[in-house]
C-alpha positions in Angstrom: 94.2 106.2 99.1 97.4 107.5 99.3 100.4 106.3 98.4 102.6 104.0 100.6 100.0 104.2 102.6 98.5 100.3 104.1 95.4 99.5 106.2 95.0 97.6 109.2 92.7 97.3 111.5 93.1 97.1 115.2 90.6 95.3 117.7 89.9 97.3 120.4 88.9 95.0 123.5 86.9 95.9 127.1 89.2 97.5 129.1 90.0 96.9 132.9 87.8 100.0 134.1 89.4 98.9 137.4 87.9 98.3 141.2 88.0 94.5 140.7 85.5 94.6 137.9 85.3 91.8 135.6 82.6 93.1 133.0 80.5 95.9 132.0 76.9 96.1 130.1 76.7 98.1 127.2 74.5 101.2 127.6 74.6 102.8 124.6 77.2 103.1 121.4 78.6 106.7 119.9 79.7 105.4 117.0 78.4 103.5 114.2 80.2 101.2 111.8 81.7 103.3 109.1 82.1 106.4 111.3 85.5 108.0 111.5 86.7 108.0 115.3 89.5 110.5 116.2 91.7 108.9 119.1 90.7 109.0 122.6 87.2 109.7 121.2 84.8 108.2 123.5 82.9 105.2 121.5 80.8 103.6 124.0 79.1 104.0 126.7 78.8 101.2 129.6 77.6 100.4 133.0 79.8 98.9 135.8 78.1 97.6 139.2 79.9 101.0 140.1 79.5 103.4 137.6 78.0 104.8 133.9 81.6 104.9 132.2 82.4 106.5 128.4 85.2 104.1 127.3 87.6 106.2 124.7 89.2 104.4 122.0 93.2 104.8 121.5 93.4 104.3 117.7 92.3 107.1 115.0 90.5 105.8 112.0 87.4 104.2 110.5 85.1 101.9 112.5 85.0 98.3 110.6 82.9 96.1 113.3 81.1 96.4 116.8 80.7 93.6 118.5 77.9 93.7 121.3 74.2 95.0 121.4 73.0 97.6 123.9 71.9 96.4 126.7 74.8 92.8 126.7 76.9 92.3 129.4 80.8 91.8 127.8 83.9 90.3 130.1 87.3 92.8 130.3 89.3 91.6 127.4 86.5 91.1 125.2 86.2 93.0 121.9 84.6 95.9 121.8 85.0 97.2 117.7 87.9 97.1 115.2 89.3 100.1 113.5 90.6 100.5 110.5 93.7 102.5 110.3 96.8 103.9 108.3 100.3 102.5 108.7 103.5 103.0 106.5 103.5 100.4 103.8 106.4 98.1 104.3 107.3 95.2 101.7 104.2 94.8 100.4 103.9 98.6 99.3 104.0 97.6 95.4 100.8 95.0 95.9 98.9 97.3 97.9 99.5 100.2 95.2 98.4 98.3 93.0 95.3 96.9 94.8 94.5 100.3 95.7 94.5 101.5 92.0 91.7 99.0 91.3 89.4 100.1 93.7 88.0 103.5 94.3 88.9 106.1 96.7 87.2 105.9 100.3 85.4 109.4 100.8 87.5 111.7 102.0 86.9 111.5 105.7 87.9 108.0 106.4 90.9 109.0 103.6 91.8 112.0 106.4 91.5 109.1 109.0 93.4 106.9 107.8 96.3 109.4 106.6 96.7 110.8 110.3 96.5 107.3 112.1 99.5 106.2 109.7 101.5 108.5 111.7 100.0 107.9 115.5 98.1 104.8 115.8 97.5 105.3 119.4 97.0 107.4 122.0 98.9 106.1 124.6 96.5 106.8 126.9 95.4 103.9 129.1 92.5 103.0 131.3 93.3 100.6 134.1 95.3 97.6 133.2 95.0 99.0 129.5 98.3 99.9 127.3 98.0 101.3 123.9 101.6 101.7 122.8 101.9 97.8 121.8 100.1 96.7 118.9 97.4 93.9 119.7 98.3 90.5 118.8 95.4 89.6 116.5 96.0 91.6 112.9 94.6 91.6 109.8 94.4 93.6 106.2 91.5 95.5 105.5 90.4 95.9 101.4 91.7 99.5 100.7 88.4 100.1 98.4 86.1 100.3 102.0 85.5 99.3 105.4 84.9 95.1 106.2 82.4 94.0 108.9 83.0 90.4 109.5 84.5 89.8 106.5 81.9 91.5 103.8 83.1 94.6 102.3 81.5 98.2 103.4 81.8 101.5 102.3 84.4 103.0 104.9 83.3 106.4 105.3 79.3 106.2 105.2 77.2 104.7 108.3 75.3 102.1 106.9 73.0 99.2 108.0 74.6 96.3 109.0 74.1 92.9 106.9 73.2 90.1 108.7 76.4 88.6 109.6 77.7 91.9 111.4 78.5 91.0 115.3 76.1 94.3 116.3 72.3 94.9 115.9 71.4 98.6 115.4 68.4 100.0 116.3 65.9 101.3 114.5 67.5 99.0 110.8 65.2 96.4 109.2 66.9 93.2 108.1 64.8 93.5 105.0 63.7 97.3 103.6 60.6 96.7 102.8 59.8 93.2 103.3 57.6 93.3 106.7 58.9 90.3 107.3 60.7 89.0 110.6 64.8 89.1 110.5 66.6 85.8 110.2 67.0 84.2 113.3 71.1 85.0 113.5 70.6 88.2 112.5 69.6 91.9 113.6 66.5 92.1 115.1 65.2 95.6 113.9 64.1 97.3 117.2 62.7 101.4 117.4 65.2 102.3 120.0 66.8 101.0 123.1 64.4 102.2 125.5 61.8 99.6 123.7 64.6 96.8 123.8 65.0 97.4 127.3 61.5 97.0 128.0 61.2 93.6 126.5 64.2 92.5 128.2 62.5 93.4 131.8 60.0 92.0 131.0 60.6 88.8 129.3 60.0 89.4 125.9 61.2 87.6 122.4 61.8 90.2 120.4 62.3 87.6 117.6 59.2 86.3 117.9 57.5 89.6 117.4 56.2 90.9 114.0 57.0 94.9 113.9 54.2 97.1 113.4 56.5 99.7 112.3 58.0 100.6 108.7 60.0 97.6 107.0 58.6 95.4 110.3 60.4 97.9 112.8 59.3 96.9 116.1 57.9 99.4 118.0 57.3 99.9 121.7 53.5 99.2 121.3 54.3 95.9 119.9 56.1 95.0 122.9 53.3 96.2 125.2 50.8 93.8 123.2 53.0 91.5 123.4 53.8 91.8 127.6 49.6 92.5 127.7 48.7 88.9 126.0 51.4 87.1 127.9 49.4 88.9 131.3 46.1 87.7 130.0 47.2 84.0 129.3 48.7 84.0 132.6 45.4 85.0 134.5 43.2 82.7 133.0 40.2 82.5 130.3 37.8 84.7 132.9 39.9 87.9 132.7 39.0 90.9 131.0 41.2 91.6 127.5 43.6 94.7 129.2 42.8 97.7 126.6 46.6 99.3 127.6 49.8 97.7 129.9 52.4 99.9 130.8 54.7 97.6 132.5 56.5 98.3 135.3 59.7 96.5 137.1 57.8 95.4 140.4 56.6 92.3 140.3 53.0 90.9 141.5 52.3 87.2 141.9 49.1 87.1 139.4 46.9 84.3 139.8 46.8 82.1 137.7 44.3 79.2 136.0 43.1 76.1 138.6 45.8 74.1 139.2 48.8 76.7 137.5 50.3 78.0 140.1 51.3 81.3 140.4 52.9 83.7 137.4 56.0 85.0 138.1 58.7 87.2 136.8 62.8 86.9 137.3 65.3 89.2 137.5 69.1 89.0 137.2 71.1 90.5 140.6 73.4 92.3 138.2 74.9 96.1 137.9 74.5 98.1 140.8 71.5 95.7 142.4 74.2 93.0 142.2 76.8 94.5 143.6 74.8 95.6 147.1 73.5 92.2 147.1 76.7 91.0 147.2 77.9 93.4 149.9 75.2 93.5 152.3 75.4 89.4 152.0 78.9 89.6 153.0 78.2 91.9 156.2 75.6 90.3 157.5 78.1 87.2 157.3 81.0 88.7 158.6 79.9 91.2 161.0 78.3 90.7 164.0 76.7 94.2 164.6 74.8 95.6 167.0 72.1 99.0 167.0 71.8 101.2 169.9 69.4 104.5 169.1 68.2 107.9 171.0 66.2 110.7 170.7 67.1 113.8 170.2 65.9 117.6 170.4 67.1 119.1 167.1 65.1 122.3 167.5 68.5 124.3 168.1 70.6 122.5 165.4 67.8 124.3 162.7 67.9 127.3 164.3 71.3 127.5 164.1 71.3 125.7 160.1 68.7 128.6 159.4 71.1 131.6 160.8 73.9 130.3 158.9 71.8 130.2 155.7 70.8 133.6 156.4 74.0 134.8 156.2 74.7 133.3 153.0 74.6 136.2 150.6 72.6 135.4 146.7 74.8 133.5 144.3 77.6 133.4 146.9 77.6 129.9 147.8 75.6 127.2 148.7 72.9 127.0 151.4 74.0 124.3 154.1 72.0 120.9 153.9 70.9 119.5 157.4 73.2 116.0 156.0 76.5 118.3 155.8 76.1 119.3 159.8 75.4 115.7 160.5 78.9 115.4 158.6 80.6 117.5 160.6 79.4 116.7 163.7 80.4 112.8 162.8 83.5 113.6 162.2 83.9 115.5 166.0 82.4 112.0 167.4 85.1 110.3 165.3 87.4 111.9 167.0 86.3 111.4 170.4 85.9 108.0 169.8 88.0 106.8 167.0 87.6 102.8 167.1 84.6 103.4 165.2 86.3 104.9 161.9 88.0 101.2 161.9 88.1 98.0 159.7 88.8 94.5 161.3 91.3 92.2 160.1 89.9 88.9 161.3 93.4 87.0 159.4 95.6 89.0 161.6 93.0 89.4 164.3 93.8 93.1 164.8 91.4 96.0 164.1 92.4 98.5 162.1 92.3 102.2 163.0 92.3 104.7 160.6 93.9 108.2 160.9 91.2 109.7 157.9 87.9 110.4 157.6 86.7 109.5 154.8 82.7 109.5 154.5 80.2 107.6 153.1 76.9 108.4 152.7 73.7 106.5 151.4 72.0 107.8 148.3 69.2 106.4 146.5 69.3 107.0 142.5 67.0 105.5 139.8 69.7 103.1 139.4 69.5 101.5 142.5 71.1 102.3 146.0 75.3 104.5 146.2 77.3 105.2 148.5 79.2 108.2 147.3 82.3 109.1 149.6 83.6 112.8 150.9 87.6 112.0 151.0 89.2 114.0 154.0 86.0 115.0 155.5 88.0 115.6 158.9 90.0 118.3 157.0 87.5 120.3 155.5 85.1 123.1 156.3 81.2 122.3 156.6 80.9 124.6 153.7 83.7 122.3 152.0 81.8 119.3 152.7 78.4 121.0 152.2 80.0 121.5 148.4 80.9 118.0 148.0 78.1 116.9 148.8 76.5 118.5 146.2 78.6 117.7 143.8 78.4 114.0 144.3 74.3 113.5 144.9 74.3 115.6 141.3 76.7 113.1 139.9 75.0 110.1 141.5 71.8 111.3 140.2 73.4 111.2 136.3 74.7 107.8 136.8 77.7 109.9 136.4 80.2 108.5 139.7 83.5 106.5 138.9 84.5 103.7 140.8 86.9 105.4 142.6 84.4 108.0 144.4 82.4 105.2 145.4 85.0 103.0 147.2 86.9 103.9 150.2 85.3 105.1 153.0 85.6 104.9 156.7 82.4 105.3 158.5 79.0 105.8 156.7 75.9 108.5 157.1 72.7 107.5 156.1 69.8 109.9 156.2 66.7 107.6 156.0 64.7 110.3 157.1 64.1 111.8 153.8 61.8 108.3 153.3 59.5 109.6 155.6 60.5 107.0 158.6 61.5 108.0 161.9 64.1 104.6 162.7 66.1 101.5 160.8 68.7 99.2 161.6 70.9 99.5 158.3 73.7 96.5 157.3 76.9 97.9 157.7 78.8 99.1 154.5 81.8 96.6 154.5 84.7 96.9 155.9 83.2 99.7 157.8 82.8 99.2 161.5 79.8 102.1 161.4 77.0 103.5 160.3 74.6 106.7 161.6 71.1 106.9 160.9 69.3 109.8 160.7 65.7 109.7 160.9 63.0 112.4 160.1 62.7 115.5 162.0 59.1 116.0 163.0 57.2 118.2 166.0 56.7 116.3 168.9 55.8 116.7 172.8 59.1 117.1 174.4 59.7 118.1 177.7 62.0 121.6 177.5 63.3 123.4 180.5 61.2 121.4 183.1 57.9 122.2 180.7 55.9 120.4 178.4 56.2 122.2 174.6 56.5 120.7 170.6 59.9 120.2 169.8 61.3 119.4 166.5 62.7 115.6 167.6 64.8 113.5 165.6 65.9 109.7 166.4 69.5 108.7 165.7 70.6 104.9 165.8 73.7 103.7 165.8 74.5 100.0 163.9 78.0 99.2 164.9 80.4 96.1 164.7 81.2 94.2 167.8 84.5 93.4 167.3 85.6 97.2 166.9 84.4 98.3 170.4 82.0 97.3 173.2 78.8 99.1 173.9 80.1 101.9 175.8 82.3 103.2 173.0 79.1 102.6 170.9 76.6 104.3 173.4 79.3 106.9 173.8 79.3 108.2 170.0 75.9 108.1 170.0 75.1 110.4 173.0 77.8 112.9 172.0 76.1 112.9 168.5 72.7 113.6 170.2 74.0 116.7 172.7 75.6 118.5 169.5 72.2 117.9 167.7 70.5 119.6 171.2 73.3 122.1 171.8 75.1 123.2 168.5 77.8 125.1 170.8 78.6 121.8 172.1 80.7 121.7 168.7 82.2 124.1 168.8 83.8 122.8 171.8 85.0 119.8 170.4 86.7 121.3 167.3 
């Protein structure tokens, strides 16, 4: 350690990742006690009901504690890990010397560490609602000889497995090397990874209660699956047949059950995303009294003309146009024809609220659940600008990769339910949002074309709209102008 140089550690709590979110589950960590963290360097990685979020951490130096397992849900404010850093060594510089000459030197990383955070303990960076430049209120002195994880001394510079009274459980650590013996019951529960965590937790297992299979009583995913596969055979009765393999899988069967028993059953928690929609399409259906109007419509021309415009897009020159990106633009010429539908209602002041921007949502289905990523300034951009943006936002939605702020905020939503396979819906609004568009499958059909029978490529739009914004007319008069630009392309190009 060097001289006049002092340790102490900084908590580092759950910032306000903004949005009006009030906690966050923890995906997955990046650091491990006794790692050496530069600042700003990301150190863990949670999940909003909005978005998969890398939270950096403003102080440089060694990590002393985590606190929270993968896969717990932690309030903003809570603490996240402490950090052990350098500062100046004020009147206590002669005890600390001294103390320091007793013990032996840290390895030389966390030394490094701890020599550059005595001269910028922060970053100054902030997330929302987060300052760094003050020094949290809760302090205390960290032994200069290593690291301390709720209060039992560690090597600073080394990862190591936590001892029992550490607030974190890492995976794939064994409370007892070599014993095959279960963890104590306030301790780390030795688990091969997070994806076999996970899977208990979905499916209702105690991972305490298991014996690992593993080496040093690691639990392993098979143990898991025995375990979910004996709970499955319990629950149908003596009469079953032992299952040989279970792979488990989040939907949820009733299984019947011995005379008399009832029905099995599984539970689970309307958190994250799932939450979050529950919570929204609850408060629409409350709030809004909508109404659905629908049409059919002849979109043989409109991939004629997608198809002539893709031809013309030479190879590595740009992007081919999707079908959703003309359905995009030829919303936003319907906005503008009939603009009480790009509106919000304010029921307090009892006015409705017209909006001069476009800016539009549109429905995507990830593994994580349903998003509704939004295109700001849709009215102002090209169709290959929005065809671009799209792309760019399915890609990020499909990595879990979206912040809050490109999934709030839009004006009037487009939702392609075609690409399910169904030809019709009547979707909840997105709230505040006084619209929606459906789009439903383009298949060949009997249509009558220039006074003769022939197969068309036909395509039913819908319309679910609120009834406070506009009457049915406005409604019925989006829809059909939607409809003859989908029949006639050119009839765009009249209206823009």
């Amino acid at each position: 350690m060097a001289p006049g140089l002092s340790v102490n550690s900084l908590e580092f709590k759950l910032p306000d990742l903004g949005e009006g979110l009030t906690e966050a589950e923890i995906t997955r960590w990046l650091v491990q006690v006794g790692d050496v963290v530069a600042v700003d360097q990301p150190v863990v990685e949670v999940e909003t009901a909005k978005a998969m979020v890398e939270v950096p951490c403003p102080y440089g130096g060694v990590v002393t504690a985590r606190f929270g397992e993968e896969g717990s849900e932690l309030p903003v404010g809570a603490p996240l890990l402490t950090v052990a850093v350098g500062a100046p060594a004020g009147d206590g510089a002669a005890a600390a010397a001294q103390a320091q000459a007793q013990a032996p030197a840290p390895e030389e990383p966390a030394e490094r560490a701890l020599q550059s955070a005595a001269a910028e303990e922060s970053s100054g960076n902030v997330l929302v609602g987060y300052g760094t430049a003050a020094a949290p209120a809760r302090r205390r002195r960290v032994r200069a000889a290593g690291a301390v994880t709720n209060g039992t001394p560690k090597p600073a510079a080394r990862p190591a497995p936590p001892l029992p009274s550490a607030p974190q459980e890492l995976a794939g650590t064994s409370a007892a090397a070599g014993s095959g013996t279960l963890p104590r019951p306030d301790g780390p529960i030795p688990v091969f990874s997070p994806l076999v965590r996970k899977l208990a937790r979905e499916n209702g297992v105690e991972l305490r209660e298991l014996t690992g299979t593993g080496p040093d009583g690691l639990i392993m995913r098979a143990d898991v699956e025995a375990a979910i596969a004996a709970e499955l055979a319990i629950a149908a009765g003596p009469t079953a047949a032992p299952a040989a393999s279970v792979t488990p899988t989040t939907s949820v069967t009733p299984t019947p059950a011995a005379a008399g028993a009832g029905t099995a059953e599984e539970r689970y928690p309307l958190t994250g995303i799932r939450g979050l929609v529950a919570d929204k399409m609850s408060r629409s259906r409350r709030e809004i009294p909508e109404a659905t109007c629908w049409v059919d419509a002849d979109a043989t021309e409109l991939l004629a003309a997608r198809a002539a415009m893709n031809a013309a897009v030479k190879q590595g020159e740009g992007h081919k146009i999707s079908l959703l990106a003309l359905f995009a633009r030829i919303s936003v010429a319907a906005l503008a024809r009939y603009p009480m539908l790009n509106s919000t209602v304010d029921m307090e002041a009892r006015e409705v609220v017209r909006l001069a921007d476009v800016h539009l949502g549109f429905a995507a289905q990830t593994d994580r659940g349903l998003v509704v990523p939004v295109v700001r300034n849709t009215n102002t951009r090209t169709t290959e600008s929005v065809n671009d943006e799209l792309i760019r936002l399915t890609e990020s939605a499909r990595d879990g990769k979206l912040t809050p702020g490109e999934l709030t905020g839009g004006t009037f939503t487009l939702n392609n339910y075609g690409v399910f396979g169904v030809d019709g819906s009547t979707p909840i609004i997105n709230h505040p949002e006084a619209a929606m568009l459906g789009v439903g499958r383009i298949v060949p059909k009997p249509w009558v074309h220039q006074g003769e029978l022939a197969v068309r490529h036909v395509v039913q739009l819908s319309l679910t709209f609120d009834h406070r914004a506009c009457d049915g007319g406005t409604a019925g008069g989006f829809l059909r102008f939607v409809a003859d630009c989908v029949e006639q392309p050119a009839v765009l190009l009249r209206a823009v």
